[in-house]
C-alpha positions as CSV (number, residue, x, y, z in Angstrom):
1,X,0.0,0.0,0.0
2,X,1.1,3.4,-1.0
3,X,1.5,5.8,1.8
4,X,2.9,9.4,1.3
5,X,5.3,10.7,4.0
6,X,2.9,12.5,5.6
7,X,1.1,10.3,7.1
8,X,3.4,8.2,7.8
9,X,7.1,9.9,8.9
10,X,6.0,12.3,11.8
11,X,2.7,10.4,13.5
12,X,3.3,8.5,16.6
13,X,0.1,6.6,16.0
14,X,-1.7,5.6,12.6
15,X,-4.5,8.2,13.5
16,X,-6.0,11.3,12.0
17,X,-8.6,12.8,14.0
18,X,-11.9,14.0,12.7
19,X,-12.9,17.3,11.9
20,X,-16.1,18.3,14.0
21,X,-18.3,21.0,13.6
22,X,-18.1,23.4,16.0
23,X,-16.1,20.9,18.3
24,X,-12.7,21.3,16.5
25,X,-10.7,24.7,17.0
26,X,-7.4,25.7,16.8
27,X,-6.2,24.4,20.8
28,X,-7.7,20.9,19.7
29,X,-5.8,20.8,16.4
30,X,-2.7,21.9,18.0
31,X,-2.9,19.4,21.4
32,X,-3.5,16.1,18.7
33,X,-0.7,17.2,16.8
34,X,1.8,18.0,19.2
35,X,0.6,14.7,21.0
36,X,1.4,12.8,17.3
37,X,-1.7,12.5,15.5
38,X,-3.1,14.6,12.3
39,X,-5.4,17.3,14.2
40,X,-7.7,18.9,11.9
41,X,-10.9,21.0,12.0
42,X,-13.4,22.1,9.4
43,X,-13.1,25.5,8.1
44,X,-16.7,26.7,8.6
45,X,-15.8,26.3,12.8
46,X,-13.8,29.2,11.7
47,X,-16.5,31.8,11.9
48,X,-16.3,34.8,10.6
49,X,-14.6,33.6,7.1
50,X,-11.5,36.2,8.4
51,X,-11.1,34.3,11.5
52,X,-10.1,31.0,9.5
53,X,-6.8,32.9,8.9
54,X,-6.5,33.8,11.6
55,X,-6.4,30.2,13.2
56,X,-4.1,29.0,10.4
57,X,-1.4,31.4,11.4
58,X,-1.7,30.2,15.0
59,X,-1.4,26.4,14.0
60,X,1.4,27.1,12.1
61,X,3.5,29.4,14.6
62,X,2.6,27.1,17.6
63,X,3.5,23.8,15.9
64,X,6.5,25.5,14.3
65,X,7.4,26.6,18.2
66,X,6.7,22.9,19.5
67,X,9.2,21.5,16.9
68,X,11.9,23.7,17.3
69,X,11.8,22.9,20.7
70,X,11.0,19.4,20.4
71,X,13.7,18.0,17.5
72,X,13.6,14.6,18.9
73,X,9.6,14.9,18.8
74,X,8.2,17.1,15.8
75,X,4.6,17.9,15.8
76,X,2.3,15.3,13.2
77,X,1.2,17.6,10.6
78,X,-2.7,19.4,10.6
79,X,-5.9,19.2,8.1
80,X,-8.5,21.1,7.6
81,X,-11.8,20.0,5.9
82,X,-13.5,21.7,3.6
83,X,-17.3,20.9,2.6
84,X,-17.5,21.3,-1.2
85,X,-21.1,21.1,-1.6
86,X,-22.9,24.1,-3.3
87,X,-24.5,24.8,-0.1
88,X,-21.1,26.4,1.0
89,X,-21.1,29.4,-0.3
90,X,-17.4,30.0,1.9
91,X,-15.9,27.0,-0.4
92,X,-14.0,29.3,-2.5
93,X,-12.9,32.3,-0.1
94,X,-11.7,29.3,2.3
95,X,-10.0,27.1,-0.9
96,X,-7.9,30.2,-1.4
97,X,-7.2,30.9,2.3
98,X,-5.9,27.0,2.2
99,X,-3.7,27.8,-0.6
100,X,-2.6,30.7,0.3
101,X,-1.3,28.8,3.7
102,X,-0.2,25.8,2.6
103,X,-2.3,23.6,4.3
104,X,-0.6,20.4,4.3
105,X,-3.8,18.3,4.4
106,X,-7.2,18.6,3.0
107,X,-10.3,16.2,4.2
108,X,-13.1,17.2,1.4
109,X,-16.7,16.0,2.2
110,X,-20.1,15.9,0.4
111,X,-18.7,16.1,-3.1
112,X,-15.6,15.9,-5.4
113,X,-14.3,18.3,-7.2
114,X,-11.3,18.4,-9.9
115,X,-10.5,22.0,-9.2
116,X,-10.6,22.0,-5.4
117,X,-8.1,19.3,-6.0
118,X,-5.9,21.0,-8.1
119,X,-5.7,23.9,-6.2
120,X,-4.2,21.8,-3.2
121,X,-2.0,20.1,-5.7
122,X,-0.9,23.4,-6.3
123,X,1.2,23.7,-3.7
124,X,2.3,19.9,-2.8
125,X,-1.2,19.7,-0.7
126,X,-2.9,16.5,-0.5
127,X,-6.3,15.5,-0.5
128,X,-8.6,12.9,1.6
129,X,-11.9,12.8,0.0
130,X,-14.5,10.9,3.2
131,X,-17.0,8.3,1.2
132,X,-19.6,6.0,2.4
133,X,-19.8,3.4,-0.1
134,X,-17.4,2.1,-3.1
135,X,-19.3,4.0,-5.7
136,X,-18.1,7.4,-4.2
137,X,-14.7,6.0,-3.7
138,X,-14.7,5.3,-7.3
139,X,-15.6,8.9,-8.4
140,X,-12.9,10.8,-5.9
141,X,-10.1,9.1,-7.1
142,X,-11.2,9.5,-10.7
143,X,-11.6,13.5,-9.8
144,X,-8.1,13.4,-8.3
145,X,-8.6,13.1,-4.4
146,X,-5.1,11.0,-3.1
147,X,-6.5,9.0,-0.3
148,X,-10.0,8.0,1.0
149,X,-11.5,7.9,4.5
150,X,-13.9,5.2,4.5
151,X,-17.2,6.2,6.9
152,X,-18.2,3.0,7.5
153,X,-21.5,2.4,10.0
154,X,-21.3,3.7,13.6
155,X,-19.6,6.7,12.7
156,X,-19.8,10.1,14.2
157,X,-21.7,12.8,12.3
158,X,-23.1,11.8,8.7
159,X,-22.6,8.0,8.6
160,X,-22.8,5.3,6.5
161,X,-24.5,2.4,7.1
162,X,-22.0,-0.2,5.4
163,X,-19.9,-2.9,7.7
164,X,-16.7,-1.3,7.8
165,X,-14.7,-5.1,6.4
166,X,-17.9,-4.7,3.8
167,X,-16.4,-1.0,2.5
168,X,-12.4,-2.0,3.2
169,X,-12.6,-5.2,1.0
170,X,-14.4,-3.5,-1.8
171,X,-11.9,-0.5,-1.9
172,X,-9.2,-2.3,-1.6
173,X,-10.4,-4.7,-4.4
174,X,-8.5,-1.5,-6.9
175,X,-7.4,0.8,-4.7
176,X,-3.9,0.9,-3.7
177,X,-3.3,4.2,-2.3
178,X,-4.2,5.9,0.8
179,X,-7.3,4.5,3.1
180,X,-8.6,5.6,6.6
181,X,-11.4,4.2,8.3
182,X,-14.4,5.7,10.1
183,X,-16.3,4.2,12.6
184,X,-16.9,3.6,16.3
185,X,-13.2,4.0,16.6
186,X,-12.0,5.0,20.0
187,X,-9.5,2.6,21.6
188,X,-6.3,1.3,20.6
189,X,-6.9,-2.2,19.6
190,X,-9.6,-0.8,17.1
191,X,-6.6,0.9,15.2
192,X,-4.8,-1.8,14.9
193,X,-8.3,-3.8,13.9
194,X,-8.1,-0.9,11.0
195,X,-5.3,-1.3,9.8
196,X,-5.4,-5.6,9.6
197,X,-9.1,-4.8,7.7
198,X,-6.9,-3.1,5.5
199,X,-6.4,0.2,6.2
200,X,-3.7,2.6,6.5
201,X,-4.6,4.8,9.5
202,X,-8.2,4.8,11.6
203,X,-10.0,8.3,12.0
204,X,-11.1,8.9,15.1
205,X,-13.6,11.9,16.5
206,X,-15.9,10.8,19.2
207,X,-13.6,10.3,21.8
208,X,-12.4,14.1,21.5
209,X,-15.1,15.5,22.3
210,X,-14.7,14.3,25.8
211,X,-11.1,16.6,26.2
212,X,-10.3,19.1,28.1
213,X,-9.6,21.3,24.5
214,X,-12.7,20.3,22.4
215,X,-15.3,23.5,22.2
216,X,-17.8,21.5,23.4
217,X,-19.9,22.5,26.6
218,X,-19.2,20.1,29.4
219,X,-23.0,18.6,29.3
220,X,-21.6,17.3,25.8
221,X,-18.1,15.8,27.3
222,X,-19.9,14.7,30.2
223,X,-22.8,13.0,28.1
224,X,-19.9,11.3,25.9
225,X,-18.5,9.8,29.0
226,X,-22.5,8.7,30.3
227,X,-23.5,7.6,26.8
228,X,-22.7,3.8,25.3
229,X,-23.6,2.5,21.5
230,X,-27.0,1.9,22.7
231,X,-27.4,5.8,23.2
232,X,-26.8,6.5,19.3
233,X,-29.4,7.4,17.5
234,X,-29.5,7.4,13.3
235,X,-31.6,10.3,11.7
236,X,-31.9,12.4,9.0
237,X,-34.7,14.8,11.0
238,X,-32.0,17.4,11.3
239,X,-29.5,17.9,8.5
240,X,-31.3,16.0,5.6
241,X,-28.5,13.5,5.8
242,X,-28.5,10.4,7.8
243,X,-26.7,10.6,11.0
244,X,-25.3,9.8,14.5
245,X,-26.7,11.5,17.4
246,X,-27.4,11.2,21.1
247,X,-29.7,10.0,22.4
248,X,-30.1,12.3,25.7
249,X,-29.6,15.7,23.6
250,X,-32.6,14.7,21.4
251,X,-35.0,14.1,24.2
252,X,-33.4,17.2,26.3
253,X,-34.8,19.3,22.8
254,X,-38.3,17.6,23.8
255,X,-38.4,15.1,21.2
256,X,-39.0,11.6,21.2
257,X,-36.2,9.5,19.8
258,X,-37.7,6.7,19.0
259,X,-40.4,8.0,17.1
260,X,-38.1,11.3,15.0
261,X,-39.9,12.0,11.6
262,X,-38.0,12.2,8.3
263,X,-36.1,14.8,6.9
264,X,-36.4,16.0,2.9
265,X,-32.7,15.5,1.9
266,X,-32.9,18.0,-1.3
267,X,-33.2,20.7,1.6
268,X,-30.0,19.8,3.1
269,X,-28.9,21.9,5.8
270,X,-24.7,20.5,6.6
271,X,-24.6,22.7,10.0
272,X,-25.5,26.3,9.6
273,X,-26.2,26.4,13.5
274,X,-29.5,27.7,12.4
275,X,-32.9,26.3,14.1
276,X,-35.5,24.7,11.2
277,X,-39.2,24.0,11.6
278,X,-38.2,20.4,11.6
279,X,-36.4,21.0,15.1
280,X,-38.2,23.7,16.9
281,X,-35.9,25.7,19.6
282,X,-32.9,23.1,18.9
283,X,-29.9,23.3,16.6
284,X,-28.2,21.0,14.6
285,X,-24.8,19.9,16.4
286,X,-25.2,23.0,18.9
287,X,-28.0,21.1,20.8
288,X,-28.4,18.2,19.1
289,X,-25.5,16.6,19.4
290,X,-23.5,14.5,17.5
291,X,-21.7,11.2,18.5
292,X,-20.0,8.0,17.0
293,X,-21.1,4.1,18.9
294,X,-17.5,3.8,19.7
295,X,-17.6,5.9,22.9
296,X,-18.1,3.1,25.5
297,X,-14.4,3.2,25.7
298,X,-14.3,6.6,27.1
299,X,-14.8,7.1,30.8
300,X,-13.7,10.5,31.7
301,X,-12.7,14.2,30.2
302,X,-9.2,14.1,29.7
303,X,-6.5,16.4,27.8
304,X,-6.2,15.8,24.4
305,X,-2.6,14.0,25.0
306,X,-3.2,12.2,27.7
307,X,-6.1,10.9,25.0
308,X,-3.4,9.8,22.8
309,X,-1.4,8.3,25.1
310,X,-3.9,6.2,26.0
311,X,-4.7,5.3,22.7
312,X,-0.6,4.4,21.7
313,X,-0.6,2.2,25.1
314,X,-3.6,0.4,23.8
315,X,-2.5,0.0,20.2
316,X,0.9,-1.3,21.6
317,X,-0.7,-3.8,24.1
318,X,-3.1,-5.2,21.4
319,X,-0.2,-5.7,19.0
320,X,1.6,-7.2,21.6
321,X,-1.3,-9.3,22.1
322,X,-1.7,-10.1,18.7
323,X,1.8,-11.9,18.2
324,X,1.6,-14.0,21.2
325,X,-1.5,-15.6,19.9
């Protein structure tokens, strides 16, 4: 399998963390990458569009800082996803803002496109295009996107519903380069369980919310830690697209969640914050919020590197385990 340097030289750990609305900022980014995983966060957390500079420059200058004084332990590089659907009337302010910083890593969701691609290219960029089934796999890498992350089911945010061995065998059936998987990843041995599906490196969100750094209120962290896959509830009610949510944020917005209505998904709606007549007095991902099944691994609110420590022990121990079978 074909992995660029990348992702490979600088990580201390096969992970890339997940870009979450509203949950990702500039302190998470920096504490998973110092700590030796790819931090990333969408651009559209980044709000007004001028801000999004703003929190490049600090990514760069703190991690360039870290480095300097860590030689022995450089900083894992950063992403930042972009949402290329033509509801994202940012995309090309923010596509120039990427390339005008260099941004070593782009995750693009919710549609390929050639020229995005080209434009990170550009600059010696690369580009992760998320999927959900093989048929969108087929088309990024035919519009030029250099690595996939497969959202397999039990994901965090829009999910698929496809067996993550399912998605992994049928990619890997003609595609040789790059491959993360998504899904209800948020312990150690589950990486590893990634990587011997066939995957490069696992992408991992849930578990972050639950860190000290994460913009999240503590009613979310704390709700992480309560919550177990039984608490996860699939929907399209609130963005048009199916996905994961908690359980106790739905009924604390006074719904029932075992009896939510359907969604039209031509009136998609990918996180404007806004309230809809579809969820009265609630918000998508503000108050409704968003979670992968993975989560019964997490226990308590931790920094973001004591996270990934965790996570290396794990991945060691289960390898460990692995060869003595």
């Amino acid at each position: 399998m074909s992995v660029p340097p990348i992702l490979s030289e600088r990580l201390r750990l096969p992970a890339v963390a997940s870009p979450m609305f509203i949950v990702s900022g500039p302190e998470l980014v920096i504490a998973q990458s110092k700590a030796g995983i790819v931090g990333s966060f969408p651009s559209l957390n980044a709000r007004p569009q001028s801000l999004f500079k703003e929190w490049l420059v600090r990514i760069n200058e703190e991690l360039a800082k870290h480095d300097a004084d860590n030689p022995e332990r450089p900083s894992a590089p950063y992403a930042v996803n972009l949402i290329v659907h033509k509801s994202n009337d940012r995309l090309e302010e923010d596509l120039a803002t990427v390339v005008e910083h260099k941004v070593p890593i782009v995750i693009t969701s919710l549609g390929a496109r050639p020229d995005v691609n080209e434009a990170v290219h550009s600059y010696g960029g690369i580009v992760l295009h998320d999927i959900i089934n093989n048929v969108f796999a087929h088309k990024a890498v035919e519009r030029g996107a250099d690595g996939l992350i497969a959202v397999s089911a039990g994901a965090g945010g829009h999910a698929g519903t496809q067996s993550p061995f399912a998605l992994i065998q049928e990619i890997r059936d003609w595609f040789d380069g790059p491959l993360l998987l998504s899904g209800a990843i948020a312990h150690g041995r589950s990486i590893l369980a990634a990587q011997a599906a066939g995957a490069d490196l696992a992408y991992i969100g849930s578990a972050f919310i639950a860190t000290d750094e994460a913009n999240a209120v503590p009613g979310y962290k704390q709700m992480i830690v309560d919550s177990r896959a039984g608490d996860i509830v699939y929907s399209n009610l609130f963005t048009g697209v199916h996905g994961n949510y908690l359980r106790g944020s739905i009924s604390a917005a006074g719904m029932d969640p075992d009896n939510l209505g359907q969604s039209d998904p031509t009136a998609m709606d990918f996180g404007t914050g806004e309230s809809d007549s579809s969820t009265p007095g609630a918000k998508p991902w503000k108050d409704i919020w968003g979670s992968g099944q993975g989560i019964g691994s997490v226990d308590a609110v931790l920094p973001a590197a004591e996270l990934v420590e965790r996570l290396i022990r794990e991945y060691d121990e289960a390898k460990a385990r692995l060869l003595a079978l």
